[in-house]
TORKOL-4160 file (C-alpha; in steps of 0.2 Angstrom, whole numbers, padded with zeros to 4 digits, m for minus):
285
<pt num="1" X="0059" Y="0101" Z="m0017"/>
<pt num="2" X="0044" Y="0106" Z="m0007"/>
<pt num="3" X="0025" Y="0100" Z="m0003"/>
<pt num="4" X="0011" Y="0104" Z="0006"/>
<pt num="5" X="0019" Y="0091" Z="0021"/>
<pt num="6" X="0034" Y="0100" Z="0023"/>
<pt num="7" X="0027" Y="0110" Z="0037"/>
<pt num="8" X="0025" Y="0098" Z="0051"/>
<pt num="9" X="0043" Y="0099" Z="0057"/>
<pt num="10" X="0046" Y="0118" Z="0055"/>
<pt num="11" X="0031" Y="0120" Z="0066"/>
<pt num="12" X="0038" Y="0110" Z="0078"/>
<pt num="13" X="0057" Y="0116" Z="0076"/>
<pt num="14" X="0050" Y="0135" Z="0078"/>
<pt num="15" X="0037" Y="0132" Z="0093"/>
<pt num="16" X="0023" Y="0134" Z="0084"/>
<pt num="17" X="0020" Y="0114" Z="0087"/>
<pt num="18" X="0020" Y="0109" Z="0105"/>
<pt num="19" X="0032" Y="0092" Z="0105"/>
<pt num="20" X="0019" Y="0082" Z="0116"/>
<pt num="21" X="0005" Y="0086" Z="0102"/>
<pt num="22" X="0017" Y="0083" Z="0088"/>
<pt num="23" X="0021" Y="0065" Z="0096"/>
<pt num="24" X="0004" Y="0060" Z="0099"/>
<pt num="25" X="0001" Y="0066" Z="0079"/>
<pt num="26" X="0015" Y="0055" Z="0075"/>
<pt num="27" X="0009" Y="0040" Z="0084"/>
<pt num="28" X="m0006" Y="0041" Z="0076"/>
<pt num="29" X="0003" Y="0038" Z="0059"/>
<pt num="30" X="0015" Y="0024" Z="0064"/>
<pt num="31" X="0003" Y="0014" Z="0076"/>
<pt num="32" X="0012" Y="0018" Z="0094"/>
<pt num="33" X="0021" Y="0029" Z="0103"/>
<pt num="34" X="0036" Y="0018" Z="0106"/>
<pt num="35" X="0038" Y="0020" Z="0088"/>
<pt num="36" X="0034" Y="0037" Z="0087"/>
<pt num="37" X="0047" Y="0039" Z="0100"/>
<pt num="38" X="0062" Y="0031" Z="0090"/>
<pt num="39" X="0057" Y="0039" Z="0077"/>
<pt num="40" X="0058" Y="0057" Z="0084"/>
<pt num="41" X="0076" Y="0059" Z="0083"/>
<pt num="42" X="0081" Y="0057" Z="0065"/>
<pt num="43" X="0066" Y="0070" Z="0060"/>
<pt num="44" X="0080" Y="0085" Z="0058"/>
<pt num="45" X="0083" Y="0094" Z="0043"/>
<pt num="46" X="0072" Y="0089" Z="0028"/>
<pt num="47" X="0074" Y="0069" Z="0032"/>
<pt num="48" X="0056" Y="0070" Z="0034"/>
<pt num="49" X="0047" Y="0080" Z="0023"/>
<pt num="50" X="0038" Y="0069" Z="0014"/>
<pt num="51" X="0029" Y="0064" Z="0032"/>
<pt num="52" X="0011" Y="0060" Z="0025"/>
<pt num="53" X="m0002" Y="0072" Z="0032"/>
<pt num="54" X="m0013" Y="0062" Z="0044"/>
<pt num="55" X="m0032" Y="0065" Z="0035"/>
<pt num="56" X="m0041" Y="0075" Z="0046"/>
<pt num="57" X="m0059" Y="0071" Z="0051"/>
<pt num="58" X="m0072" Y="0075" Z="0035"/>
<pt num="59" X="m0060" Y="0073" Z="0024"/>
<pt num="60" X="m0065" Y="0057" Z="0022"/>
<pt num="61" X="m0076" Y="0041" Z="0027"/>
<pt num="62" X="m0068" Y="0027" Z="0033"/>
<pt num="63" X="m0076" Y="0007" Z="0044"/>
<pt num="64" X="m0071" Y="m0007" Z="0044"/>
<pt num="65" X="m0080" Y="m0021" Z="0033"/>
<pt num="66" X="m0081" Y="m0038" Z="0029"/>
<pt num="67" X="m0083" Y="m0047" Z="0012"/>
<pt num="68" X="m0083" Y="m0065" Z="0005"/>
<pt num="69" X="m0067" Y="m0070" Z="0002"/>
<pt num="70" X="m0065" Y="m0090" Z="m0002"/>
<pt num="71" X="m0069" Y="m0100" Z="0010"/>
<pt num="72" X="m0077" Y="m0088" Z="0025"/>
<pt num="73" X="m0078" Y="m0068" Z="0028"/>
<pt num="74" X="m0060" Y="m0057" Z="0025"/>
<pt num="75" X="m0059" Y="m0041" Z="0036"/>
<pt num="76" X="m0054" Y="m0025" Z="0029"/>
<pt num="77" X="m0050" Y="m0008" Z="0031"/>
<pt num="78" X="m0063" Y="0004" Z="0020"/>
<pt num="79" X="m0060" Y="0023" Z="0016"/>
<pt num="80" X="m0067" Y="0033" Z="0003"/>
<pt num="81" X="m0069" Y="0053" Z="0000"/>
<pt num="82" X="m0084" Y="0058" Z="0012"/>
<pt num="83" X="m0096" Y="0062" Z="0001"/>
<pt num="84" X="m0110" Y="0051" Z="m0009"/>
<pt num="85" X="m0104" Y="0048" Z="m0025"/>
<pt num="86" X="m0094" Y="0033" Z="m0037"/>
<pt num="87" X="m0075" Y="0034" Z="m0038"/>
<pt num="88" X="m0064" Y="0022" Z="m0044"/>
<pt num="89" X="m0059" Y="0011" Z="m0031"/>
<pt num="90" X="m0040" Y="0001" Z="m0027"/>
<pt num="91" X="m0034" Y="m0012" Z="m0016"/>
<pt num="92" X="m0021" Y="m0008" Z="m0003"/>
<pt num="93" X="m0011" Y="m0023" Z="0001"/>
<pt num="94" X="m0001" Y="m0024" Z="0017"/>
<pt num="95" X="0017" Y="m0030" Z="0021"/>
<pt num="96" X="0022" Y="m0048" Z="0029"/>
<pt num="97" X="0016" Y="m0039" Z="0046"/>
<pt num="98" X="m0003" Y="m0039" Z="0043"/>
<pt num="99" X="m0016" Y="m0025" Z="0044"/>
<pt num="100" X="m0005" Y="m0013" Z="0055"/>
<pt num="101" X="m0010" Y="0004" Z="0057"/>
<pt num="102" X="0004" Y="0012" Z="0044"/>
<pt num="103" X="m0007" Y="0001" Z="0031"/>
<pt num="104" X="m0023" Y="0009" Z="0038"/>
<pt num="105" X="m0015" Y="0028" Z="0034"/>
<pt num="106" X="m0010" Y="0024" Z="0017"/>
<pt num="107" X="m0028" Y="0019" Z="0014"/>
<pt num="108" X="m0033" Y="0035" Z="0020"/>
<pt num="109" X="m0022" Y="0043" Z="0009"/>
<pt num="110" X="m0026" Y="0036" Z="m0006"/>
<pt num="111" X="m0044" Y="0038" Z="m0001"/>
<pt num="112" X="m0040" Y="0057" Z="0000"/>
<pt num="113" X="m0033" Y="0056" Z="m0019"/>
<pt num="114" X="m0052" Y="0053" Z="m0023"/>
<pt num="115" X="m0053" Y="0033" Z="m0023"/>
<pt num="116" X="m0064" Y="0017" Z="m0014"/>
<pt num="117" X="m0049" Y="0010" Z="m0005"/>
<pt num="118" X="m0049" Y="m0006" Z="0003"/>
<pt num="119" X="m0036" Y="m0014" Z="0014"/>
<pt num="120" X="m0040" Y="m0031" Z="0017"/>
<pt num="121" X="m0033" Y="m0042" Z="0031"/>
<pt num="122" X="m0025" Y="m0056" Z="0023"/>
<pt num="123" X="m0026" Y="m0064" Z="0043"/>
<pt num="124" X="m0044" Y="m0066" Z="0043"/>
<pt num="125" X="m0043" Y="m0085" Z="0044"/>
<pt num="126" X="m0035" Y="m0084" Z="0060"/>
<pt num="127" X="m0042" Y="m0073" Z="0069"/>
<pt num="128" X="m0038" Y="m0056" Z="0059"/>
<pt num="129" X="m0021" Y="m0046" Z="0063"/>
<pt num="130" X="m0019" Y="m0044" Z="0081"/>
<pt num="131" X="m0012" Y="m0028" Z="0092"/>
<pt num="132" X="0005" Y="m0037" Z="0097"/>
<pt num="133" X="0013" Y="m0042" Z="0081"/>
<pt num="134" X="0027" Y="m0048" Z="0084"/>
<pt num="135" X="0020" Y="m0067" Z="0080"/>
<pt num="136" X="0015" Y="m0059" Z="0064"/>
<pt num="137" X="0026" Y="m0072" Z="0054"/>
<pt num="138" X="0020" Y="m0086" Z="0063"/>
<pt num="139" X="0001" Y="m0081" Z="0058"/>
<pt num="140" X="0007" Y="m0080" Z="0039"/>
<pt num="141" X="0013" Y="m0096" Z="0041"/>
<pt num="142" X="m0003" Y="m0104" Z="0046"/>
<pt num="143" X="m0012" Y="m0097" Z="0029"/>
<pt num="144" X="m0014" Y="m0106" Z="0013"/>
<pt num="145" X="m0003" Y="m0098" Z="m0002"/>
<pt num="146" X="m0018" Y="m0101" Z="m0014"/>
<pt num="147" X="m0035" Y="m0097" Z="m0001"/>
<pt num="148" X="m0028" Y="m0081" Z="0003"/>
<pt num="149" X="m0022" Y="m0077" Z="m0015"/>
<pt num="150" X="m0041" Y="m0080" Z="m0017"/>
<pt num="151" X="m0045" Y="m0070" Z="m0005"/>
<pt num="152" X="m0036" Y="m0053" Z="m0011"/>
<pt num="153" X="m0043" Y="m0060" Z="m0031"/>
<pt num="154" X="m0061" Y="m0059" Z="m0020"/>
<pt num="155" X="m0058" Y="m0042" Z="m0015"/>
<pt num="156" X="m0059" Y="m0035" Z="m0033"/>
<pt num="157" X="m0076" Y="m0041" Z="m0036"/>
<pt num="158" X="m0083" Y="m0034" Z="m0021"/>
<pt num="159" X="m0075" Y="m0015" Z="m0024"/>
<pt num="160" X="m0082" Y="m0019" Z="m0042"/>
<pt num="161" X="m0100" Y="m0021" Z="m0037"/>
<pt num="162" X="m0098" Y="m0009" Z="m0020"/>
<pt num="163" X="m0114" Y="0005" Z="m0022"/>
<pt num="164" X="m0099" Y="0020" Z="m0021"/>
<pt num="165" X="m0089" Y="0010" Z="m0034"/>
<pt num="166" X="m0087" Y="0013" Z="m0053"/>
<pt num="167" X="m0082" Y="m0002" Z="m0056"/>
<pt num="168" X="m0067" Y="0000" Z="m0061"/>
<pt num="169" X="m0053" Y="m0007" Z="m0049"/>
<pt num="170" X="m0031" Y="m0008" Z="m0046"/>
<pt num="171" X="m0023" Y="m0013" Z="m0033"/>
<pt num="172" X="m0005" Y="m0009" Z="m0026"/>
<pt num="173" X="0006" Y="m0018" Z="m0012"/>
<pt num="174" X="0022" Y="m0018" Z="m0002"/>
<pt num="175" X="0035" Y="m0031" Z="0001"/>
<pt num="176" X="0023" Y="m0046" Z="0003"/>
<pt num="177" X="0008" Y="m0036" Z="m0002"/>
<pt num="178" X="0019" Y="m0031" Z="m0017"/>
<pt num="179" X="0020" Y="m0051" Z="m0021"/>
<pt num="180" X="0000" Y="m0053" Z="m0019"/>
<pt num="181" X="m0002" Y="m0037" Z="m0030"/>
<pt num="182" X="0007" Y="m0049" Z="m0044"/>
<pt num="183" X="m0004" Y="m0064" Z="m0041"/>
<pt num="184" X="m0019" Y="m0054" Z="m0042"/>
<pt num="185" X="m0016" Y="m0047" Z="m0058"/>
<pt num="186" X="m0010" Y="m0065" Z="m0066"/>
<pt num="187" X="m0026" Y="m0072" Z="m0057"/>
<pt num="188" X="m0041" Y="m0059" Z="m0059"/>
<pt num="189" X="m0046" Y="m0054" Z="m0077"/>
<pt num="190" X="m0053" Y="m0039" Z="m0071"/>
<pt num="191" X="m0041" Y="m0031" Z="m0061"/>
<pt num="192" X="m0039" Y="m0013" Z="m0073"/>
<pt num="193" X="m0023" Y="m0008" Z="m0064"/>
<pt num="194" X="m0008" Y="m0015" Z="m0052"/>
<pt num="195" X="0007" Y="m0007" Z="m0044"/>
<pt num="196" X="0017" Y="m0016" Z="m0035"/>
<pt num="197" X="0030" Y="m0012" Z="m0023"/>
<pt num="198" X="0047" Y="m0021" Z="m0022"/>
<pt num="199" X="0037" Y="m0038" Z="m0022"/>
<pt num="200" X="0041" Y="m0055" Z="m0027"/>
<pt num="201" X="0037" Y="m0057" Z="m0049"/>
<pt num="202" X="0026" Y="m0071" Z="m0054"/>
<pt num="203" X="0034" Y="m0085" Z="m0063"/>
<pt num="204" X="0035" Y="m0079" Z="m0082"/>
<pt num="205" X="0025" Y="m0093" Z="m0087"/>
<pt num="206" X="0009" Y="m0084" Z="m0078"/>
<pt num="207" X="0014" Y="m0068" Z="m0084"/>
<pt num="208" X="0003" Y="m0070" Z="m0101"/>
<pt num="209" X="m0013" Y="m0074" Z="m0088"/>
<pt num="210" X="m0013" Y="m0053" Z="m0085"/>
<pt num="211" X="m0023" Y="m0042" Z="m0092"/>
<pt num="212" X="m0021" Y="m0027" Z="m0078"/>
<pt num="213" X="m0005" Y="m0012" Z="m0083"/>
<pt num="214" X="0009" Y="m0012" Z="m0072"/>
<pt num="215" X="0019" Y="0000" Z="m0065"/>
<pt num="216" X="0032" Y="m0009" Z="m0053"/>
<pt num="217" X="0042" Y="0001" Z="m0041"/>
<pt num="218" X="0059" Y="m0005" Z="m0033"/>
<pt num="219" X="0073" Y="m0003" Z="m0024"/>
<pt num="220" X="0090" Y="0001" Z="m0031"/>
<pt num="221" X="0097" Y="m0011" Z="m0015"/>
<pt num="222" X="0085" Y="m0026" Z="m0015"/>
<pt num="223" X="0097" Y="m0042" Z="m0023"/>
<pt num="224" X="0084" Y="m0054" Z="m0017"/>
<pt num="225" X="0068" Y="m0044" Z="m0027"/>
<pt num="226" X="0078" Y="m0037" Z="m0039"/>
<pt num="227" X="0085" Y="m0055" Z="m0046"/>
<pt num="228" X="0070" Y="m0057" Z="m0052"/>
<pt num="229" X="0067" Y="m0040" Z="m0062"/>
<pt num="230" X="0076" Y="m0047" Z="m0078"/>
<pt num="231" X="0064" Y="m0063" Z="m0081"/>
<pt num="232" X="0048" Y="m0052" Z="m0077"/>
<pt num="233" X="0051" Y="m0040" Z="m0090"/>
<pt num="234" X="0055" Y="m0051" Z="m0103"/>
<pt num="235" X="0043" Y="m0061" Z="m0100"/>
<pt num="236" X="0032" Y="m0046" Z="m0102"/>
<pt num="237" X="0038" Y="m0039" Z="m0116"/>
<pt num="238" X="0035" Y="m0056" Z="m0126"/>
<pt num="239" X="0018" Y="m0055" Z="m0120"/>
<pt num="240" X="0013" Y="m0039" Z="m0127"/>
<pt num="241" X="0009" Y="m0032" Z="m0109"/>
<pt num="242" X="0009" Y="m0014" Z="m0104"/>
<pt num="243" X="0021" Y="m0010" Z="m0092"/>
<pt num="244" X="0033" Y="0001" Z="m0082"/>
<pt num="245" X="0047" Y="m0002" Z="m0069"/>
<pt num="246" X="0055" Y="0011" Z="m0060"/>
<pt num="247" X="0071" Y="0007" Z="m0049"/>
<pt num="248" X="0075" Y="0021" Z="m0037"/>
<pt num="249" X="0092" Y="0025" Z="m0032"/>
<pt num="250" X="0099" Y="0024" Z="m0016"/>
<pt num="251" X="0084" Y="0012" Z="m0009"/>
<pt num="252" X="0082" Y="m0003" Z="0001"/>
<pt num="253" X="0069" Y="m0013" Z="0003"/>
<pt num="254" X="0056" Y="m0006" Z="0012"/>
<pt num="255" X="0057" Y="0013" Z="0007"/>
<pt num="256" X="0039" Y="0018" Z="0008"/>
<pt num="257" X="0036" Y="0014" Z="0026"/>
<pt num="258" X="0037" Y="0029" Z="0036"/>
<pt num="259" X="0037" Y="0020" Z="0050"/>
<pt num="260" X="0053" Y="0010" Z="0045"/>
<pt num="261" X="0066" Y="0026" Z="0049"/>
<pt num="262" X="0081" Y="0014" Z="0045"/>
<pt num="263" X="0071" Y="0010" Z="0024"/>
<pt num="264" X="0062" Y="0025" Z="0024"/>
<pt num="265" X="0069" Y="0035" Z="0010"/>
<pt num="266" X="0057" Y="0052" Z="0009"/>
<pt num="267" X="0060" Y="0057" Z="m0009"/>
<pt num="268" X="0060" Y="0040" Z="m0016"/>
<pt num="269" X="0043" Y="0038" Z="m0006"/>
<pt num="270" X="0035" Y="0052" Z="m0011"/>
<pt num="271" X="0042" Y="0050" Z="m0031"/>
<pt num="272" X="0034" Y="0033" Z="m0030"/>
<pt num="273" X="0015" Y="0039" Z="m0023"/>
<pt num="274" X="0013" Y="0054" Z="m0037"/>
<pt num="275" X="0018" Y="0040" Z="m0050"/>
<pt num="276" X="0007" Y="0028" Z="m0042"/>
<pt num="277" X="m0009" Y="0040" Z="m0040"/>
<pt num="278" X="m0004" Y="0048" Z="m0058"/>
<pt num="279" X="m0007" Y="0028" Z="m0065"/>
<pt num="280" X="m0021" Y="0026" Z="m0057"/>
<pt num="281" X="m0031" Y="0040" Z="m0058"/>
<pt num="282" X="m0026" Y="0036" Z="m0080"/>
<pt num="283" X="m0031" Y="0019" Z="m0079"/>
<pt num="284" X="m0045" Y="0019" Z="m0068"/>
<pt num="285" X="m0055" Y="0032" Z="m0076"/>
């Protein structure tokens, strides 16, 4: 298998790439260069060639934004194709670790497929998601499950009324963004798309309250998600609602994050985006 991303490596392994450069390029995408370090050594052979291309500049427009969520103003991270025009816009929904800078560049990316993304930072109430996270899961804790549900459910009316926006608007997630990616298609009527990734289902009884598709993505080694697979697609399949859920094999939990070298899983990652672009760009058109 080869794509456009497979060259990174080569060009390092050949000299083409100076290493120094190619670190700093790698920080860039996992937020440090401690990571980017760690990282370095399991990049041999083709483990990596699904490495997202870091969006070089004027490719795309990107700030960072504010909008009304429930009770005060949510932060977010806003990307969209550099140019003035509409395009169908999509939440991006960050893991239990807050708006980190991995988040940032799958915004970018899915800003570069030709869509308004929006990454909100669900840790606005508190101050927003800070540099050092590793109190992360002491922040979540301090939130209100239904305020910041809210919150994301806000986020779909502001990219519906955004001037570059054609109104229509999905939203995908990971991990605990995969779970808010749930809630906000049972909670918003006019959510057009979701795709959520290896995240907690609703309860079925909520599952008749969506309206969005769904195509869900998980791992083939998650027990704790996956328990819950059965129940959701029954409960959809009573409902009448349009669906699709993919189990990939050989996963963990966690097997988009490039930054994540012990989940990462390159093939399943990059099987998962075309799918997850593919949907979009049907259902948002």
């Amino acid at each position: 298998m080869k794509n456009d991303n497979q060259t990174a490596y080569p060009d390092l392994d050949n000299g083409r790439l100076p290493r120094r450069r190619f670190l700093r390029r790698l920080a860039l995408l996992t937020g440090s260069m401690s990571t980017a370090f760690a990282l370095f050594p399991t990049m041999k052979g083709n483990a990596f060639f699904a490495l997202p291309t870091i969006v070089p500049n004027g490719m795309i427009s990107e700030s960072m934004v504010e909008y009304q969520g429930a009770k005060g103003k949510m932060k977010a991270f806003l990307a969209r194709p550099d140019k003035e025009s509409k395009f169908p816009a999509v939440i991006v929904i960050h893991e239990n670790r807050g708006l980190v800078p991995h988040i940032k560049e799958v915004t970018r990316r899915m800003a570069q497929e030709g869509f308004l993304s929006l990454a909100p930072d669900a840790l606005s109430p508190v101050g927003g998601t800070p540099e050092d996270i590793s109190n992360a899961g002491e922040l979540f804790a301090q939130l209100d499950s239904n305020e910041t549900t809210q919150n994301f459910v806000a986020a779909v009316g502001y990219l519906k009324t955004h001037p570059n926006s054609t109104g229509k608007v999905g939203c995908t997630g990971f991990c605990w963004g995969g779970a808010m990616t749930n809630q906000v298609a049972v909670n918003s009527k006019d959510l057009d798309a979701a795709v959520p990734y290896y995240g907690r289902q609703p309860e079925p009884s909520d599952v008749e309250k969506i309206n969005a598709p769904i195509l869900a993505h998980y791992a083939e080694n998650d027990e704790r998600i996956n328990a819950g697979i059965t129940a959701f697609e029954e409960a959809l399949k009573a409902a009448g609602k349009e669906y699709q859920i993919f189990i990939y094999p050989g996963t963990g939990h966690g097997f988009n994050n490039v930054t994540n070298p012990g989940r990462y899983h390159a093939e399943a990652a990059k099987q998962a985006w075309d799918r997850t672009i593919s949907f979009f760009k049907d259902k948002l058109k």
